[in-house]
C-alpha positions as CSV (number, residue, x, y, z in Angstrom):
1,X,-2.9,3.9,-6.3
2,X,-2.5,-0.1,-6.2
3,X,-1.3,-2.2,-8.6
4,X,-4.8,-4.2,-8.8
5,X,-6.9,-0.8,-8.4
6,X,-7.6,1.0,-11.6
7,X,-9.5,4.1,-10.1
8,X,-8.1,7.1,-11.5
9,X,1.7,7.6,-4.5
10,X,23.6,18.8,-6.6
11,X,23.5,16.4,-9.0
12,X,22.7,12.8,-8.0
13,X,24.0,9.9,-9.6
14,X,20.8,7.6,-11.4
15,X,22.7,4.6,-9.5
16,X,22.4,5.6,-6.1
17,X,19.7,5.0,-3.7
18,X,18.2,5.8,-0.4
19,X,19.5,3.8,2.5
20,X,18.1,4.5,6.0
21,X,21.1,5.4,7.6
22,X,22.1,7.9,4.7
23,X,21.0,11.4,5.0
24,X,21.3,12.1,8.5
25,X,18.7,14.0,10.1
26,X,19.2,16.6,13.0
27,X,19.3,15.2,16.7
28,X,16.2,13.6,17.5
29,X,14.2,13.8,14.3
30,X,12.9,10.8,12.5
31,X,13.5,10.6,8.8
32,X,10.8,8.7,6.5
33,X,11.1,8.4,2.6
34,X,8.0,9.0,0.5
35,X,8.1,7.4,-3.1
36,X,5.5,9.3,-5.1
37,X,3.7,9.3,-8.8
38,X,2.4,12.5,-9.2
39,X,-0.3,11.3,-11.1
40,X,-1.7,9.5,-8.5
41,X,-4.3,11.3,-6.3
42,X,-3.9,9.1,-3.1
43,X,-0.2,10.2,-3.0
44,X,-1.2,13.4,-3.1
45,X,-3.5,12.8,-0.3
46,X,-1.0,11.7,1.9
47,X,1.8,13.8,1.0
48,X,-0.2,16.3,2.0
49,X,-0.4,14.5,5.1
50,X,2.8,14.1,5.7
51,X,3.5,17.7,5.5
52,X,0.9,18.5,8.4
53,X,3.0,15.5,10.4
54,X,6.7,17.3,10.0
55,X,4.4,20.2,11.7
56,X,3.3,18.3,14.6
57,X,6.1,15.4,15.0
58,X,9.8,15.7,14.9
59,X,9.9,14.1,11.3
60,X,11.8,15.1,8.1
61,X,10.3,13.7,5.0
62,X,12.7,13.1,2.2
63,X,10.6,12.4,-1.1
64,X,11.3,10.1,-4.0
65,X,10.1,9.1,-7.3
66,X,8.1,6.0,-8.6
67,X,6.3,5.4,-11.6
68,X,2.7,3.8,-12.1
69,X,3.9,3.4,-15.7
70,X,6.8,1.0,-14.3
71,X,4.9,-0.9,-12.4
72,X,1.7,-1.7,-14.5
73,X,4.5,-2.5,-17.3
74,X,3.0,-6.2,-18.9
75,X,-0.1,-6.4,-17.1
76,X,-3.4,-6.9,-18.6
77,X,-5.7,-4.0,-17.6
78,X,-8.3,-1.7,-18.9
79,X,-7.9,0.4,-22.2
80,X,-8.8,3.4,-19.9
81,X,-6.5,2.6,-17.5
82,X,-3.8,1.8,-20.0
83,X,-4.3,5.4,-20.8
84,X,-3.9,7.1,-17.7
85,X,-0.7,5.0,-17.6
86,X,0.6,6.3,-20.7
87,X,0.2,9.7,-20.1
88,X,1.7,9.4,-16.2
89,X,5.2,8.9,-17.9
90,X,5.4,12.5,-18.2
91,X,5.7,13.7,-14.9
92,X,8.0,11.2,-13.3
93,X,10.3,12.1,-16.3
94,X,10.0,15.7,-15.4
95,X,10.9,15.2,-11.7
96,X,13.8,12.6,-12.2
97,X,15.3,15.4,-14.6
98,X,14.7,17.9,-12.3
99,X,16.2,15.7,-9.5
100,X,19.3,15.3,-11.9
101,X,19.7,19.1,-12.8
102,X,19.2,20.8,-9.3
103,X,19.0,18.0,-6.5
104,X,16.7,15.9,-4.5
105,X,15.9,19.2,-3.2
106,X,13.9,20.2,-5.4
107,X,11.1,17.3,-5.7
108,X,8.8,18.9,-2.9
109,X,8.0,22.1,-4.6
110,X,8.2,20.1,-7.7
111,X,5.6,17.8,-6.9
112,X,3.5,20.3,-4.7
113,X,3.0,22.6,-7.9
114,X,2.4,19.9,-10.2
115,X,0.0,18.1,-7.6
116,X,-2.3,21.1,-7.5
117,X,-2.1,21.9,-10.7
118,X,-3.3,18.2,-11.4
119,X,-5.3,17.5,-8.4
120,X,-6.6,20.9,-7.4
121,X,-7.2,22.6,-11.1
122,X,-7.3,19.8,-13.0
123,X,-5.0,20.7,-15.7
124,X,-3.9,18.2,-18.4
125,X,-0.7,16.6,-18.5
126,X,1.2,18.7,-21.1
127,X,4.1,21.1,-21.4
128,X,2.4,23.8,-20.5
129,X,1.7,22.3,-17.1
130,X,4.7,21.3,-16.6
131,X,7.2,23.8,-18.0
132,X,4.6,26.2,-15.1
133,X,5.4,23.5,-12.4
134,X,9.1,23.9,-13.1
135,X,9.3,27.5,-13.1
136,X,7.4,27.7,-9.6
137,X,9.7,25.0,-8.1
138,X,12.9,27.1,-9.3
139,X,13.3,24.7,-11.7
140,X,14.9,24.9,-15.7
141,X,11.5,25.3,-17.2
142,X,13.2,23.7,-20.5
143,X,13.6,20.4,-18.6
144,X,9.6,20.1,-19.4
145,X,10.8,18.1,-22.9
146,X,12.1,15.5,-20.8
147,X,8.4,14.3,-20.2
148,X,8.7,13.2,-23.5
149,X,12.1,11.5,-23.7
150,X,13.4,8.5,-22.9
151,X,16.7,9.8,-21.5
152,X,16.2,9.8,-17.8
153,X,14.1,6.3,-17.9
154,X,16.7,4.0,-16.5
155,X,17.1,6.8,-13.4
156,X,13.6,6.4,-12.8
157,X,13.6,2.9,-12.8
158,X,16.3,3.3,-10.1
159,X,14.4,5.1,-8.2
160,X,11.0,3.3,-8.3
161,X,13.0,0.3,-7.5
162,X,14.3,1.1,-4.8
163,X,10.6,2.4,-3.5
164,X,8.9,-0.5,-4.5
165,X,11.6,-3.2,-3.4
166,X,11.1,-2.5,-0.3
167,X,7.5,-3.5,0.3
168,X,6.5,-6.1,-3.0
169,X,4.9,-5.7,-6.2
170,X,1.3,-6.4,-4.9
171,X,1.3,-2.6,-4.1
172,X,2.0,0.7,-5.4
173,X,2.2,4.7,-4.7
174,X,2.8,5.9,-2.0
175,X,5.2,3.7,-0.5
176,X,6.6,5.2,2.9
177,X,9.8,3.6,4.6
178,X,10.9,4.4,8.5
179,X,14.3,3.0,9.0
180,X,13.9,-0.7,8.2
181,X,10.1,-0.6,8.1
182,X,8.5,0.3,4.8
183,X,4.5,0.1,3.9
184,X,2.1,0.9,1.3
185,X,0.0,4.0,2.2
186,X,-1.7,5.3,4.1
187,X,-4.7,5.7,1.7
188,X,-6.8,8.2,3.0
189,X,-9.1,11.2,2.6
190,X,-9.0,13.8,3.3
191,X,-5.4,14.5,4.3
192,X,-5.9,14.5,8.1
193,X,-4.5,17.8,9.4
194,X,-2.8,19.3,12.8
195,X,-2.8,16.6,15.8
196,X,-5.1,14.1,13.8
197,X,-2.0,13.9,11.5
198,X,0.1,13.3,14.1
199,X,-2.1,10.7,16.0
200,X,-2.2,8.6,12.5
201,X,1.0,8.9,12.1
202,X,2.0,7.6,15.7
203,X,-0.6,4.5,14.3
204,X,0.8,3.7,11.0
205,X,3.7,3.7,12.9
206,X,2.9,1.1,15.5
207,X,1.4,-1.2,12.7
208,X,4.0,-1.0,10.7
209,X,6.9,-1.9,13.2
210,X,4.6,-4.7,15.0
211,X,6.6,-8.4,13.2
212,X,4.5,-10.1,11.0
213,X,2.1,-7.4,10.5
214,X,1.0,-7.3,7.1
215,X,-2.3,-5.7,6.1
216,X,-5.3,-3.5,7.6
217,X,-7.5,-2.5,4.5
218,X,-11.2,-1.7,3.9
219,X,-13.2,-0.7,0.8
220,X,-13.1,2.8,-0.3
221,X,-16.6,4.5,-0.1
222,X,-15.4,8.2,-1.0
223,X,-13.4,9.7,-3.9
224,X,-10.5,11.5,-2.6
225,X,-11.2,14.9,-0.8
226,X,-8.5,17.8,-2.0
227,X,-10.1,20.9,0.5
């Protein structure tokens, strides 16, 4: 989900961020950041995605969070929109907390039962949904009133910085980094699966690290896919 688009991407210290030489990875596997909203159905899509590439590539994903809310912060844009934004603070709170209390370890479960709660079963975003997400991630199900505080805000900011620093405010969630490369996407639907993952991922790849490559986009015809 875009910046311009409106159609509804142990305890760790809020100052530190993800470098790509810091969390090693095992002998001959590639290690790629995702920065995620949860609110965001794209993300979804292609954290989904990514999943079905650590299956068929020698990839570790290591997952992040960024916030829609941050970035649409001053801009003029739809009332319904503006909405949607308002109520996406929630979950990033939840997971930065959750981040805090038990680890970046704990953001994949974290995110995969709040995603198909959100995506999947269409639940609402309230603290029923997420005290359940919390509690099926391993999670402190009490942390579910962060969603509502203000407490773990300048973490999250942290965090969504150093996402969104890496690839320009003209985009937004997901943003992917490989080593020094990092891009915007990819947006796409449905989540391709087995060695179609892996053959898009040996793409974005390639596009990505060519210098001076910037942008391949085309209009959306479809609403994302979730089966």
């Amino acid at each position: 989900m875009t910046a311009e688009t409106v159609s509804p991407a142990e305890t760790v210290s809020p100052a530190e961020t993800v470098s790509p030489e810091s969390a090693a990875s095992p002998a001959g596997t590639v290690a790629a950041d995702m920065w995620f909203d949860p609110t965001c159905p794209w993300a979804w899509l292609t954290s989904r995605w990514l999943l079905e590439v650590e299956k068929v590539r020698p990839v570790r994903v290591r997952w992040h969070v960024m916030s829609l809310g941050v970035l649409n912060e001053g801009r003029d844009l739809p009332e319904e929109y503006k909405a949607l934004l308002t109520q996406a603070w929630g979950p990033v709170r939840v997971c930065i907390a959750a981040a805090a209390r038990h680890g970046d370890a704990v953001l994949l479960p974290l995110y995969t039962a709040l995603g198909r709660r959100r995506h999947l079963e269409k639940a609402e975003w309230n603290a029923e949904t997420f005290a359940a997400a919390l509690t099926e991630a391993g999670a402190d199900p009490a942390l579910a009133t962060a969603a509502t505080s203000t407490e773990w805000d300048e973490a999250l900011r942290a965090s969504h910085a150093d996402g969104i620093n890496r690839v320009g405010m003209d985009v937004g969630t997901p943003v992917i980094a490989v080593g020094e490369n990092a891009f915007f996407g990819p947006v796409v639907t449905p989540a391709p699966k087995g060695e179609d993952a892996g053959r898009l991922w040996d793409g974005v790849l390639l596009v990505a690290g060519t210098p001076g490559f910037f942008e391949l986009k085309r209009t959306r015809d479809q609403d994302p896919i979730f089966t």
